[in-house]
C-alpha positions in Angstrom: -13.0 32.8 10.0 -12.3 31.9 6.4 -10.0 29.4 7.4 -12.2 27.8 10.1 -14.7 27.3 7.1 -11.5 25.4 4.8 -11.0 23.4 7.8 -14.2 23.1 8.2 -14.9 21.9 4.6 -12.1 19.6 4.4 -13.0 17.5 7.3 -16.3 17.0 5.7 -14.8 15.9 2.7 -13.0 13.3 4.1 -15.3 11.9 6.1 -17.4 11.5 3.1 -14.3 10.0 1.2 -14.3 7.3 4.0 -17.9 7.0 4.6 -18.8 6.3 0.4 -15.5 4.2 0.4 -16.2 2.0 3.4 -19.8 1.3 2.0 -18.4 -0.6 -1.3 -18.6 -4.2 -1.1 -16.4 -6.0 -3.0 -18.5 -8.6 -4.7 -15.3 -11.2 -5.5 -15.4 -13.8 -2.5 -11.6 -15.4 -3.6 -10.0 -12.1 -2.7 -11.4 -12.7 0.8 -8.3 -15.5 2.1 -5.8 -13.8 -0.2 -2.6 -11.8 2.0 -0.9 -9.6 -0.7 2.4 -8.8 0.2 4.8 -5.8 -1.4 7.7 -4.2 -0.9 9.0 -0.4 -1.7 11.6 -0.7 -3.3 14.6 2.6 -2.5 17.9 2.7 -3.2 18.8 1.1 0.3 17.1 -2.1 -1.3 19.0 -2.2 -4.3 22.0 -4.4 -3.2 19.6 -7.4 -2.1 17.6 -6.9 -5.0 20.3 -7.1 -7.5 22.5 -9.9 -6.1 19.2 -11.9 -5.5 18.5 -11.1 -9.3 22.1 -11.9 -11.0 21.8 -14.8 -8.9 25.1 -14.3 -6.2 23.1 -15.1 -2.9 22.3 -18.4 -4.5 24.9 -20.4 -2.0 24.3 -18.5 0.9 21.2 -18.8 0.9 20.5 -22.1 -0.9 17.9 -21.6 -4.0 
């Protein structure tokens, strides 16, 4: 029973996390046409990320 109320409880919570966050309108109109793009960086990324830095792609890949 006790966990049926947690359960319970917590779905409540969330959908009033989603309802009160979905009913903000963000007032800034140039934010509207904007795609932001971002990347996680791990330690699988680090050999592009390095070599793209310390500039050694530079004639493979032309910049």
């Amino acid at each position: 029973m006790k966990i049926s109320i947690a359960v319970t409880l917590g779905i409540v919570a969330i959908i009033a996390v989603a309802v009160i966050t979905s009913l903000g309108n963000s007032s800034d109109q140039s934010n509207q046409n904007k795609i932001r793009v971002a990347f996680f960086p791990s330690i699988s990324h680090a050999v592009p990320i390095v070599g793209l830095e310390n500039g050694i792609f530079e004639n493979g890949i032309g910049e």
